[in-house]
C-alpha positions as CSV (number, residue, x, y, z in Angstrom):
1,X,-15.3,10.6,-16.3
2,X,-14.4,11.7,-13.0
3,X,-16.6,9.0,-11.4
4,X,-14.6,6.7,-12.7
5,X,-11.2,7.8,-11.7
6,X,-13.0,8.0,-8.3
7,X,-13.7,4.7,-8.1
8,X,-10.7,3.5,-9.1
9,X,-9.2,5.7,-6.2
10,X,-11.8,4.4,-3.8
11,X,-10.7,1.1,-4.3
12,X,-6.9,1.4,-4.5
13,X,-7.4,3.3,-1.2
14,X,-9.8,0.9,0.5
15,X,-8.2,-2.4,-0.3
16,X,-4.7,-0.7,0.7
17,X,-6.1,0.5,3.8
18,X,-7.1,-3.0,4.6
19,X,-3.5,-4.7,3.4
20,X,-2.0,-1.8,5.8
21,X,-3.7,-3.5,8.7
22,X,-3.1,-6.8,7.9
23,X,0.8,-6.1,7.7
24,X,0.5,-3.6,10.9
25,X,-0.7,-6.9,12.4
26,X,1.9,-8.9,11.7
27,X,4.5,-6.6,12.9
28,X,2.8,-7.1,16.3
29,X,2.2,-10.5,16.2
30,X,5.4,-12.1,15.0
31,X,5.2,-15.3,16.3
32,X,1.7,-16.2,15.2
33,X,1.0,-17.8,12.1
34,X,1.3,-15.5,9.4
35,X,-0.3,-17.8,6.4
36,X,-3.6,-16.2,7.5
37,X,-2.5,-13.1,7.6
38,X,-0.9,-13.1,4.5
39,X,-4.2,-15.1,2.6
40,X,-6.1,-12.1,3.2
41,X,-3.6,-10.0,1.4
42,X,-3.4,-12.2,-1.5
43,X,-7.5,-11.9,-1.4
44,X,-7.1,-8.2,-1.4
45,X,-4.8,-8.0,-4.0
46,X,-7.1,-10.4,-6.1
47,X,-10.1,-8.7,-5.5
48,X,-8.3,-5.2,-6.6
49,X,-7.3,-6.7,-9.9
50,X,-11.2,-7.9,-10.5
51,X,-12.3,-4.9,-9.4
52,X,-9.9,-2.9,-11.7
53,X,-10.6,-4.5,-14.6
54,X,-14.2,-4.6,-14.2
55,X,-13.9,-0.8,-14.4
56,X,-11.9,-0.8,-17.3
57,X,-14.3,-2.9,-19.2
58,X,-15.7,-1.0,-21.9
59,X,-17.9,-3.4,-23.7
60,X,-20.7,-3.0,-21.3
61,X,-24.0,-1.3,-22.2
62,X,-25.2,0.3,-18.9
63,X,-22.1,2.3,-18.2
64,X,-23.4,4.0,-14.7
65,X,-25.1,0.7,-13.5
66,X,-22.0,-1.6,-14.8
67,X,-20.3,0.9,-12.0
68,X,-22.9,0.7,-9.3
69,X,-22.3,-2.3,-9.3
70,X,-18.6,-2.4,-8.8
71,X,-18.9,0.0,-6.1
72,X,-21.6,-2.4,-4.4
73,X,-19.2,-5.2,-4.9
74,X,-16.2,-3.1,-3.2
75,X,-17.8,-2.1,0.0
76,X,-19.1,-6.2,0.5
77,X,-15.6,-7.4,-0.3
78,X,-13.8,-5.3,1.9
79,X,-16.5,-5.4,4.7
80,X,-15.8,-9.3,4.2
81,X,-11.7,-8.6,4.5
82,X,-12.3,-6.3,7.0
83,X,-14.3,-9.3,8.9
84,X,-11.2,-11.8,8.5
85,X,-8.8,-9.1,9.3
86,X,-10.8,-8.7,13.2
87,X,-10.7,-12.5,13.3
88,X,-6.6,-12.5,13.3
């Protein structure tokens, strides 16, 4: 099970990195419009709570490919954040 735990460290870490940024941002921005900035944290914070409790959902058949798949889904989620987060 220590794929799992990975995972679940992979995407704490990731999505954290990415909120990091975002508020690093808006310490150096002040006076720009921060409801973008802070849409892409509530995105973050959404997509780590889908994540997370895809990974904690047991009823699937496939374990390994149910988990794939969730990785997949990480790295084009935050590659889109990431994206929105260059934009700013």
């Amino acid at each position: 099970m220590a794929s799992i735990k990975h995972l679940k460290k992979d995407i704490n870490y990731v999505l954290g990195d990415i909120i990091d940024e975002v508020n690093a941002w808006q310490e150096e921005h002040p006076k720009e419009d921060q409801a973008k900035a802070e849409a892409i944290i509530d995105e973050a914070i959404a997509t780590f709570d889908n994540l997370i409790e895809k990974v904690n959902d047991k009823s699937v058949e496939n374990r390994k490919k149910h988990l794939n798949s969730i990785k997949n889904e990480l790295e084009e989620k935050a590659s889109a954040l990431v994206k929105k987060v260059n934009t700013l």
